[in-house]
N, C-alpha and C positions, 0 to 999 in steps of 0.2 A: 407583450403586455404581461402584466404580472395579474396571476389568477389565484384566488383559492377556492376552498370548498368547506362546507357546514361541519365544524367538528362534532365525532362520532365516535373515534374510536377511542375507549377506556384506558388510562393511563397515569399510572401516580395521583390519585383520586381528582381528575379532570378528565375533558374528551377533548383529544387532537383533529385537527384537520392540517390540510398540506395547501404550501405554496408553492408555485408553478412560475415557470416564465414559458410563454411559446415561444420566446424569439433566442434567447443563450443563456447560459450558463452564467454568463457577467455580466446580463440585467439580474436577475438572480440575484448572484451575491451579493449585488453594487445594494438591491433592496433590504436585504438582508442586514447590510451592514448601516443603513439608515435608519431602520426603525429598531436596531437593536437586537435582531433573533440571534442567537447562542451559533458557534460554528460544531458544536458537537448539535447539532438539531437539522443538520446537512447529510443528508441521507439518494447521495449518487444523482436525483433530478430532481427534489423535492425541497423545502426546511418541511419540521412538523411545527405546528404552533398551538398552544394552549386556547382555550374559550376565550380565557381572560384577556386575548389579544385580540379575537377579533372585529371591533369594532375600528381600533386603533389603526389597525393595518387598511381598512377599507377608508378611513379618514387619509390614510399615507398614499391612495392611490391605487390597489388593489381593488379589481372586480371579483364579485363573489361569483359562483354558477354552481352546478348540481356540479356533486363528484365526478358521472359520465360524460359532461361536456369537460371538465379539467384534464380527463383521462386522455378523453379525444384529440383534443387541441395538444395535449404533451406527445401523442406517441405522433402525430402530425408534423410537430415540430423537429423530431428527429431526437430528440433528447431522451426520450425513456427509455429506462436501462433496466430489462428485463431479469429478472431472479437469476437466471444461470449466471449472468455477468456482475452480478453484483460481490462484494466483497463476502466472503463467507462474516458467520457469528463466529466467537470466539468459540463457543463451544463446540459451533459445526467444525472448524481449525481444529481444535484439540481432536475429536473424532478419526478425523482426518490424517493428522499425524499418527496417533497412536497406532492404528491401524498398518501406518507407510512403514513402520518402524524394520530395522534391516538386519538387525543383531538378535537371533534367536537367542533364547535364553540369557538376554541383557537386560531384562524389564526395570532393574533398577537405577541404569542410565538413562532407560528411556526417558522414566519420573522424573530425575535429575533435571533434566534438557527439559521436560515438557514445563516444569515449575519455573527454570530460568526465563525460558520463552513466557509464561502468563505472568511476569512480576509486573507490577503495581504502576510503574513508573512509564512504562513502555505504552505506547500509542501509536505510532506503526510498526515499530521491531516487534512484533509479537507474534503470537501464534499463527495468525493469518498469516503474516509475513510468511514463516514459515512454509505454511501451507502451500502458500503461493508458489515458491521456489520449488516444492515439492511438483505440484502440478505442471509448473514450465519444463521440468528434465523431464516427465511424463509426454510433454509438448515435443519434445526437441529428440525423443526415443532415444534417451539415454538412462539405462540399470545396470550403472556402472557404481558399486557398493560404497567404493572409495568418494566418488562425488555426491552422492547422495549421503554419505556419513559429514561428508565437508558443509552440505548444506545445513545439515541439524548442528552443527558446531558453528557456523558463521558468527551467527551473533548471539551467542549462548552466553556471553558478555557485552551487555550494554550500557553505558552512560552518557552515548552524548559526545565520545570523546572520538573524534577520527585516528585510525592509527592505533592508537594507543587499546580501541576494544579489538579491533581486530588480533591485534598481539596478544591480551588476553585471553581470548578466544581460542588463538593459536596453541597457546601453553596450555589450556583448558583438556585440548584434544591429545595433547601429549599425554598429560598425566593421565586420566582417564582409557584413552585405549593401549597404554602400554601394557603388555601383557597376554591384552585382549586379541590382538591383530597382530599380525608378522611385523617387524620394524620397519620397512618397506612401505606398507601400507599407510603404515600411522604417521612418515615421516611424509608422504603425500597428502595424508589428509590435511596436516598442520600447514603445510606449503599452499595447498588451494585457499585452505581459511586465510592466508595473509595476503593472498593475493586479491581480495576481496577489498582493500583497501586502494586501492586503485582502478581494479575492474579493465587491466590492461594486459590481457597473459599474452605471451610471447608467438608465434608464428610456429603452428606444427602443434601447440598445446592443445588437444582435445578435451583433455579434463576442465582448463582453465574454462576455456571456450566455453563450456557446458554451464559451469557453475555459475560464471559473469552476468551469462546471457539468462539464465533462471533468476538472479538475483538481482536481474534490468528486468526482467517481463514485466513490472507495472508499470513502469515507463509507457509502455506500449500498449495500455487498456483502452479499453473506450474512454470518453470526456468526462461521462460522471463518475467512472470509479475512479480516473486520477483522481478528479477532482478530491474524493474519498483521501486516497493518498497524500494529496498534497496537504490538507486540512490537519490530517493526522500528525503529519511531519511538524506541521507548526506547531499544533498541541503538545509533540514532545519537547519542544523548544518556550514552553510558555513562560520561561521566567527571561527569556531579551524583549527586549522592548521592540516597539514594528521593526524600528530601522536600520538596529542589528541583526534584526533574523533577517529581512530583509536583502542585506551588501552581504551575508553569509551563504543564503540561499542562492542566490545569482551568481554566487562564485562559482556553486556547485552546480548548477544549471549550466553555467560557461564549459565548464570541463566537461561534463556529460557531451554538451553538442559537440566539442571538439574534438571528440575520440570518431576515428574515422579510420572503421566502420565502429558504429557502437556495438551492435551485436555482433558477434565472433562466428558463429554457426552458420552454414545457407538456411537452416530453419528458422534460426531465431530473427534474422535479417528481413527474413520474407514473411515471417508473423506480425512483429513490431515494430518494424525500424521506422515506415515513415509516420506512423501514428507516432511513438514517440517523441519525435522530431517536432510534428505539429504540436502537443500537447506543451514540449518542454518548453518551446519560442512564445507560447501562450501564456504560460506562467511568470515565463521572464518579461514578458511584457506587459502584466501585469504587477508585478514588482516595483519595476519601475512608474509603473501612472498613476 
């Protein structure tokens, strides 16, 4: 059943209240997408909605109840997705990185990378992203400098473009830590960043393994931060129309399932692999219906 509750909370000079589904995630959205709510108003097990909606939505078939019975009924249903698992704010990311940062006395690349990661255009490659990666080698007890430098350089060029940012990316790292790092180093770092373009390192690759597997852990979150993910992914794709992102996305849904094993690590395998599994079949079949 799809539920909400009495808007209250202050917001862009209105007061928001939240939609619920107790039963999934694609009653949810399927509602969402019928009366209209925005996919940036998707927020891990909720949409928020304006005042000025809610008459509308309870005409659509939404029961209204007190916040404490919506609360109830969502953490009941299995769906609520508490603060720790939720996707950081960008600013809590920026925080976050700043801080991860591995290069004493480099503060001015840091800035560099932190500004690439928060550009304008980005809607999941960004600082969270980031973050994320950072937190999974934390995950996977890997402070190994070189991969962790590979992770802030991965997509320190984004447009959209498969391949072709990864190879930016790659020369990125070149030019920037020559000098900085023994040549050794920096020809590793630019090696892991390309290899991120396929997400398929070789047999004995520890580094690859690491970084892959850091830069799949979303894959492997709960339902609602995919979900989080996946919304995003489409936002950065919003100038194709459904049916192209669509036959684009399922392609890349295909090849993820088909990498066997998808995570590289016994850690990262044993953290995310069959969530992700289930999460991705979910989406692809949603794609398609």
């Amino acid at each position: 059943m799809i539920l909400i509750d009495e808007p209250v909370w202050p917001a862009h000079g209105t007061v928001w209240g939240h939609v619920v589904s107790d039963a999934s995630l694609e009653e949810l959205h399927a509602f969402a997408r019928r009366v209209g709510l925005p996919a940036r108003a998707f927020d891990h097990d909720h949409y928020d909605y304006p005042l000025a909606r809610q008459r509308d939505l309870v005409v659509e078939g939404a029961a209204q109840v007190p916040s404490t019975e919506l609360v109830r009924r969502l953490v009941a249903s299995g769906l609520r997705v508490r603060p720790a698992h939720r996707t950081p704010s960008r600013a809590q990311a920026c925080d976050h990185v700043r801080a991860a940062w591995p290069l004493p006395r480099m503060d001015w690349l840091r800035e560099e990378l932190i500004g690439r990661w928060g550009e304008e255009h980005r809607r999941y490659h960004d600082l969270r992203h980031l973050a994320s990666c950072l937190l999974a080698l934390g995950a996977l007890g890997c402070t190994d400098r070189v991969v962790h430098l590979a992770a802030w350089f991965h997509d320190a060029v984004w447009h959209g473009d498969a391949g072709e940012d990864e190879e930016a990316s790659a020369v990125l790292a070149e030019q920037r830590l020559a000098g900085v790092l023994p040549a050794g180093e920096v020809a590793e770092v630019a090696r892991l960043v390309r290899l991120t373009s396929t997400h398929d390192p070789a047999p004995g690759d520890h580094r690859g393994a690491a970084l892959v597997d850091a830069d799949l852990a979303t894959l492997g979150a709960l339902p609602g931060r995919y979900h989080v993910y996946a919304r995003d992914i489409r936002l950065e794709f919003d100038h194709l129309d459904a049916d192209t992102f669509a036959g684009g996305r399922a392609q890349v849904l295909r090849r993820l399932l088909a990498l066997d094993p998808l995570y590289r690590t016994p850690t990262g395998d044993q953290l995310w692999a069959q969530q992700a599994k289930a999460n991705m079949e979910a989406e692809l079949a949603s794609l398609s219906g």
